[in-house]
N, C-alpha and C positions, 0 to 999 in steps of 0.2 A: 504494500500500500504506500502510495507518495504520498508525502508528510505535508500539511497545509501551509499553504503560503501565505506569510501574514500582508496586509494590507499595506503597510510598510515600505518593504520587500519590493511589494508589486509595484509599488506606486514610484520609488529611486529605480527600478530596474527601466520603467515606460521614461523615466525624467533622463537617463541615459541616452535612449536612441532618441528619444524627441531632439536632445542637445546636438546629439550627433547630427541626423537630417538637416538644424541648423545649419550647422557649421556646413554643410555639401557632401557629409559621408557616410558610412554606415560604422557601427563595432566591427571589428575587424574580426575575425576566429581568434588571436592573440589574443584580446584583450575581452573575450566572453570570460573568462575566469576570475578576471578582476572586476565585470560588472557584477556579476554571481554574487563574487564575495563580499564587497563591497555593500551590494543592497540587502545581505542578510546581516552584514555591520548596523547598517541605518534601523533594521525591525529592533535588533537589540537593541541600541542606544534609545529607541524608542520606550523602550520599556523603564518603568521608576525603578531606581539605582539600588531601592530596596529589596528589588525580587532575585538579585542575583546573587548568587552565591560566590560567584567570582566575575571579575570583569570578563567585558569583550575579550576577546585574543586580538594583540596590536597587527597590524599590515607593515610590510615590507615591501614596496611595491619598485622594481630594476629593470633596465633592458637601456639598449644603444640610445643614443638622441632619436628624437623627430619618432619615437614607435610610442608616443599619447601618452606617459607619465602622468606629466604636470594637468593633461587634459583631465584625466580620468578623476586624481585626487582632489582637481578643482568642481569640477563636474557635482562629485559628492558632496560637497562640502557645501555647493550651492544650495545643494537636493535635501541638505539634512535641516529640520525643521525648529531645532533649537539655538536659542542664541548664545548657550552656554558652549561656545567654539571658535577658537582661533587659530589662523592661518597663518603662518610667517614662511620668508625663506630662510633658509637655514643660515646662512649670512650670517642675517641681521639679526636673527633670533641668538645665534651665537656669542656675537659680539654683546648683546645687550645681556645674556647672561654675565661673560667674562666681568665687563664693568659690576656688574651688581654684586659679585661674590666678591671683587678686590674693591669696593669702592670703601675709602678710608670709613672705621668704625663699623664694618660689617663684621661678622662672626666668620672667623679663619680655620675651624674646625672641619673641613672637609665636606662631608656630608650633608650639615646643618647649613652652612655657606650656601649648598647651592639650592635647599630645600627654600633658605630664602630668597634668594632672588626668585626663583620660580613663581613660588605665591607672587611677589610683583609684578612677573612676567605677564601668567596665565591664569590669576584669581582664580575664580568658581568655575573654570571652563573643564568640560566634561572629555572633549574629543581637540585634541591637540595637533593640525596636518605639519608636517616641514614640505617643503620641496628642496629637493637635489641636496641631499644629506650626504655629507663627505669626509672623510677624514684621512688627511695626505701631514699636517704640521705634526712630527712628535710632541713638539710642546704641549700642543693642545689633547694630546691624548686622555691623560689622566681628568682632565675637565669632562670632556664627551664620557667619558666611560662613567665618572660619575653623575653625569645627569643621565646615560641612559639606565643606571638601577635604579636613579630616582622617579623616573616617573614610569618604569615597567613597575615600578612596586608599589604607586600610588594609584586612584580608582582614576585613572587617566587614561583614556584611549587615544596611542599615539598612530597614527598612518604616516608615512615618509618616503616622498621617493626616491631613485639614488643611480647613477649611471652603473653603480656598483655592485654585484652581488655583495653579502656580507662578508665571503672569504676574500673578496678584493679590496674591504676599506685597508686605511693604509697599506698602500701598496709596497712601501720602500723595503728593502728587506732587512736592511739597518734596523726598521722599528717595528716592521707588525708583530714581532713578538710581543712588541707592549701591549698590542690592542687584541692581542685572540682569547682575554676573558671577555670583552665586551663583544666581542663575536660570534663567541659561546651563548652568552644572554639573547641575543636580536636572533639566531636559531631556534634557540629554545622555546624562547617568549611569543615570539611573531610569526604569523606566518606570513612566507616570504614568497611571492608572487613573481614570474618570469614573463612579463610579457615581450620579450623578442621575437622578430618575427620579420617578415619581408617588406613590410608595408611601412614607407616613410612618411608621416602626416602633417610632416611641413609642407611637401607638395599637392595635399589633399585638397587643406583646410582653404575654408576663404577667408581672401587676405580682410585683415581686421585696420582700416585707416585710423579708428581712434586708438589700438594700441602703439604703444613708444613712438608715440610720436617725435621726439628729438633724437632719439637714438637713428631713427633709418635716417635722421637729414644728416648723418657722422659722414666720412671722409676718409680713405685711403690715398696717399697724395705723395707724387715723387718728390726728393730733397731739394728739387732745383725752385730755385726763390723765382722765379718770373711766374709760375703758377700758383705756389700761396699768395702771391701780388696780386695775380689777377681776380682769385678767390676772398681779399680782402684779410690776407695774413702774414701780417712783417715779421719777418724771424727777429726775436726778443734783441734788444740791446744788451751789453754787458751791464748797463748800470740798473735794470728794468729788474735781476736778479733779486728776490726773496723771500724769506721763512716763511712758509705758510704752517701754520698748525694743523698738523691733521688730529688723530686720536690721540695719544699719550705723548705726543712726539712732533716738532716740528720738520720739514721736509723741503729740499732747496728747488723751489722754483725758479723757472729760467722768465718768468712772468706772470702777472697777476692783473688782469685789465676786467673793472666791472666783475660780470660774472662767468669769466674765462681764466684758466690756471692753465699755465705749461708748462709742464715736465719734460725732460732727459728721458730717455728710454734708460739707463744705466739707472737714474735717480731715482725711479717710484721701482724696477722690477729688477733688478740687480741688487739694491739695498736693501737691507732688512725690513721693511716693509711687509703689512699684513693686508689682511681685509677690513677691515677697522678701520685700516688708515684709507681705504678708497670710497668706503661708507661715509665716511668724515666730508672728506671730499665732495660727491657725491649730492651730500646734503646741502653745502655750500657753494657749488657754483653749478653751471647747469650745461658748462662746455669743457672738458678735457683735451690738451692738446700734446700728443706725444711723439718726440721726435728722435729722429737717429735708431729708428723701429730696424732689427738688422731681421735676416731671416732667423726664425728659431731654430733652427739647425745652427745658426754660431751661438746663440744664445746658451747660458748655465741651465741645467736641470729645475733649480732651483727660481730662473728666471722664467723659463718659459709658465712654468707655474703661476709665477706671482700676473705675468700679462694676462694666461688665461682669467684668472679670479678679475683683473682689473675689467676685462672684455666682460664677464658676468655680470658686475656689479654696474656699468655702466647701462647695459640692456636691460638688468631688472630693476635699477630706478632711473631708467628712461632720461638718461642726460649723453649729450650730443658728444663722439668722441671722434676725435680728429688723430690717423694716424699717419707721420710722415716716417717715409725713409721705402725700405725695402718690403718688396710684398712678405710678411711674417711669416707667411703660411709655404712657402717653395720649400723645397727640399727638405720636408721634416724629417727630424731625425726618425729610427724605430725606435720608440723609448714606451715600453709598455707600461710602462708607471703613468703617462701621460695619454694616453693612448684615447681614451674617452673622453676625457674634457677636452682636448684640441679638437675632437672630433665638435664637440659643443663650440667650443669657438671659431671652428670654419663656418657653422650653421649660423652663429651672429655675425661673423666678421662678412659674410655674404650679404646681410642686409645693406651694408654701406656703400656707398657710391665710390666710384673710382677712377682717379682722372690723370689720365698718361702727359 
């Protein structure tokens, strides 16, 4: 006998393809496992918190770029009918942890540290989504790992999605040993969804004019100055040079005009620099302009990294980014550590215009 479908259920599974037809396409076969799971998530979450004897089981939801991720988890999140729910990307949801647990006179005890910032985070919120959940900085290890036993062990349902299977977050082999408890957990606790598959749904979808809007008006631009001239971009003067504050740290600008900052390519992704420091950014001006871009094939391991995040943070809060010098993307190296996000940054870096 098939088990009753609750109202629920039915009602996020029709909210699914309706979305889909929207947008010009149908669920794919990939991604029927994630609508399944997903709208028997919503029945539960539907139900008063007092009837369960244990929470939902959290989502893990991985596959290539452009195979509907961020679709699907946003999809649900639209679909789910309570307003005890928040959305962040993992970024900025990160970085706003980080501050909260070292913010001077906070409690440094580990656990309780981050138990409180969380309650600031995410108060009374029930169902908690990330998008594009990642973990590549060792530093930041030991934080991720502790926020994720804290909120697998709190009555929070977390969904997250991740270019990564969970045996791929940190990738370096220097450190994943540090993170294969917290790997051990996001196995155990979650169930982990594969939607990979053949169908790319950046070429699907119909194109959206009110999304990012500043980011597609960005720029790929050769280093030759008779074309930033004619595009209304004088290469910075030497005395035009200075500190701009990003997050904990000041960062040497080659210029600061209005609400335009320009960077070295050596100076934001060569130097210790984070995500934090481009969110910083980010929030204060609404034009990025980076120059002496080499291909990432000369570029450090470590550099290529920081561009990709910078290329991330630029598209997901939608500010204009201007890159000069060499096309980044030519002769990438093989470097499997990298391998996914570049794939995610040729997908943004494609949006932008490009003028020989």
């Amino acid at each position: 006998m098939s088990r009753p479908v609750p109202q629920h259920e039915q009602a996020m599974r029709r909210h699914f393809h309706q979305a889909a037809a929207r947008s010009g396409f149908s669920v794919a076969p990939t991604q029927e496992a994630a609508v399944e799971r997903l709208a028997r998530l919503a029945a539960e979450l539907a139900r008063p918190a007092w009837t369960f004897p244990r929470p939902p089981r959290d989502l893990y939801v991985w596959g290539p770029v452009g195979r509907g991720k961020s679709w699907l988890v946003d999809t649900f999140y639209e679909g789910l009918p309570t307003a005890r729910k928040r959305r962040l990307h993992f970024h900025d949801f990160f970085r706003r942890l980080h501050d909260g647990v070292n913010r001077p006179g906070s409690r440094h005890d580990g656990q309780s540290a981050v138990d409180g910032a969380l309650d600031e985070l995410i108060g009374d919120s029930r169902v908690l989504v990330f998008d594009e959940f990642h973990a590549h900085d060792a530093g930041d290890a030991m934080l991720i790992a502790r926020l994720f036993r804290t909120l697998l062990h709190r009555r929070i349902t977390l969904v997250t999605t991740s270019n990564y299977p969970p045996a791929g977050l940190m990738p370096d082999p220097l450190y994943h040993h540090l993170f294969e408890p917290t790997i051990e957990l996001i196995e155990e606790r979650m169930d982990v969804l594969d939607v990979t598959g053949p169908v790319d749904f950046r070429r699907l979808a119909a194109p959206r004019p009110e999304a990012r809007r500043r980011f597609v008006t960005g720029l790929c631009l050769p280093p030759e100055g008779t074309v930033l001239e004619a595009l209304g971009l004088t290469v910075p003067a030497p005395a035009e040079a200075t500190a701009v504050q990003a997050h904990l740290r000041e960062l040497p600008a080659r210029a600061v005009r209005r609400n335009l900052v320009w960077f070295a390519f050596d100076a934001l992704c060569e130097a210790a620099t984070g995500v934090p420091d481009y969110l910083a950014l980010a929030e204060r001006f609404g034009t990025l302009v980076l120059d002496g871009v080499p291909p990432l094939a000369e570029a450090s391991t470590d550099g290529r990294q920081r561009f990709a995040n910078v290329v991330d943070v630029a598209c997901d809060r939608d500010i204009r980014l201007v890159l000069i010098g060499a096309d980044p993307l030519t002769a990438l190296p093989a470097d499997q550590a990298l391998t996914r996000d570049l794939d995610r940054t040729a997908s943004r870096l494609a949006m932008l215009q490009r003028t020989n």
